[in-house]
C-alpha positions as CSV (number, residue, x, y, z in Angstrom):
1,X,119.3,88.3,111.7
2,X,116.8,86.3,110.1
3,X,114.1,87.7,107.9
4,X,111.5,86.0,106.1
5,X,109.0,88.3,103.7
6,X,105.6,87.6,102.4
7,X,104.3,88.7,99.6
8,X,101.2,88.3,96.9
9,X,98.1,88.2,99.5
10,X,95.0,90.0,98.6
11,X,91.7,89.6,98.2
12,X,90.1,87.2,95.8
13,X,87.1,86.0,94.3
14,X,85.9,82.0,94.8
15,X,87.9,80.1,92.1
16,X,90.5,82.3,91.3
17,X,94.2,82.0,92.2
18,X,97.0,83.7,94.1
19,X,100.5,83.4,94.2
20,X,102.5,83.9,97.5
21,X,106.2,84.6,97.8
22,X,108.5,84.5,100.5
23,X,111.8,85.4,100.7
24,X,114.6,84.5,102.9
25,X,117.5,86.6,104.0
26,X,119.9,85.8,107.3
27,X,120.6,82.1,107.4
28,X,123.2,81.0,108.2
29,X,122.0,77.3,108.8
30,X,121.4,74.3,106.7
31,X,117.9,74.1,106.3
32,X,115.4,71.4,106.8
33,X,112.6,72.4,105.1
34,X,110.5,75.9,104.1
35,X,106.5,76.2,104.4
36,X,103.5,78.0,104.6
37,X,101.0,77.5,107.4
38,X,97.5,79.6,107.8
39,X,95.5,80.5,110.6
40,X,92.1,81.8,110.3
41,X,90.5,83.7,113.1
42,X,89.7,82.0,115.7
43,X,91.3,78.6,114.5
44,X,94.4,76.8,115.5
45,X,97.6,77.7,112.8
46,X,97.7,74.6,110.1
47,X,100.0,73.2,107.9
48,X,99.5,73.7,104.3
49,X,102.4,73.5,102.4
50,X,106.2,72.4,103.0
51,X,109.0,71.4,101.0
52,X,112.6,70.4,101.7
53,X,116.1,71.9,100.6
54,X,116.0,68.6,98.4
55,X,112.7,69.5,96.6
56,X,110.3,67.4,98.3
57,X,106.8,68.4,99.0
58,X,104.4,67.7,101.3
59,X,100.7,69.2,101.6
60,X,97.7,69.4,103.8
61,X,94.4,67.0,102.4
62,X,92.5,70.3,102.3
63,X,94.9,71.9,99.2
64,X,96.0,68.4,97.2
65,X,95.2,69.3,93.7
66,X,94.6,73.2,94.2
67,X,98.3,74.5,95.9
68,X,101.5,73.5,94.6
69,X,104.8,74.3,96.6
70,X,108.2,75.1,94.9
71,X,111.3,76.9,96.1
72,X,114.4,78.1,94.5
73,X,117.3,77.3,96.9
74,X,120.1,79.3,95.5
75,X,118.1,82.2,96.1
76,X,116.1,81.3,99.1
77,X,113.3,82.0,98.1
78,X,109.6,79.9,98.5
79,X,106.2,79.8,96.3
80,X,103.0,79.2,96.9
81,X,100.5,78.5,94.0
82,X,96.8,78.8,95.2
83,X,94.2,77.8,92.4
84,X,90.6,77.4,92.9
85,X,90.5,79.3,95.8
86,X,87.9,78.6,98.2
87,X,86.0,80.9,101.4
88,X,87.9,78.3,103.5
89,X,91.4,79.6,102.6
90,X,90.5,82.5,103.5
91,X,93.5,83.0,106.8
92,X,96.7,84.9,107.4
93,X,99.7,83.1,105.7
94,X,103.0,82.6,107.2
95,X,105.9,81.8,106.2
96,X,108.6,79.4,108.3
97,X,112.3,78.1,107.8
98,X,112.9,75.1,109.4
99,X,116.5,74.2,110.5
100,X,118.3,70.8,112.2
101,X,118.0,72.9,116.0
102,X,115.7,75.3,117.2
103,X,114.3,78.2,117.1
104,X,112.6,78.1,113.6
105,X,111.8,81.7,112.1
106,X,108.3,82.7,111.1
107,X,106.9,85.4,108.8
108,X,105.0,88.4,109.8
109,X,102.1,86.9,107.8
110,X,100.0,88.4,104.8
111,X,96.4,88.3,104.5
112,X,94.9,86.3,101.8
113,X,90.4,86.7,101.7
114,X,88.8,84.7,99.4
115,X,84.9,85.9,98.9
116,X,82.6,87.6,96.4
């Protein structure tokens, strides 16, 4: 019922940027907020981005200054910005949409590298 797509990964050289898309399809729900988390092999998933139906963002300490979230409701659709891109970003991305209730819906994930 509910599909969420990524798009925009790659591979990328140290200091250079990426954008990611993801795009909703399915709800049916009021939602509370849309993100991007990462997880890198062998690591725990992280928070990086999230921002609510209202426009509010919120980011992880490691991306202030480098990521910037934005979303376009009416279309439900979600950005991520990456600048300066670091070795340490390198991860698999996923997308999530967050309602009021449970469950919340997840992204297959799209591989972003960063290395020379």
């Amino acid at each position: 019922q509910v599909q969420l797509v990524e798009s925009g990964g790659g591979l990328v050289q140290p200091g250079g940027s990426l954008r990611l898309s993801c795009a909703a399809s399915g709800i049916t729900f009021d939602i509370k907020y849309m993100g991007w988390y990462r997880q890198a092999l062998g690591k725990q998933r992280e928070l990086v981005a999230l921002i609510t139906s209202g426009g509010s963002p919120n980011y992880a300490d490691s991306v202030k200054g480098r990521f910037t979230i934005s979303r376009d409701n009416a279309k439900n659709m979600v950005y991520l910005q990456m600048n300066s891109l670091k070795p340490e970003d390198t991860a698999v991305y996923y997308c999530t949409c967050v309602g009021w209730r449970p469950p919340d819906y997840w992204g297959q994930g799209i591989q972003v590298t960063v290395s020379s």
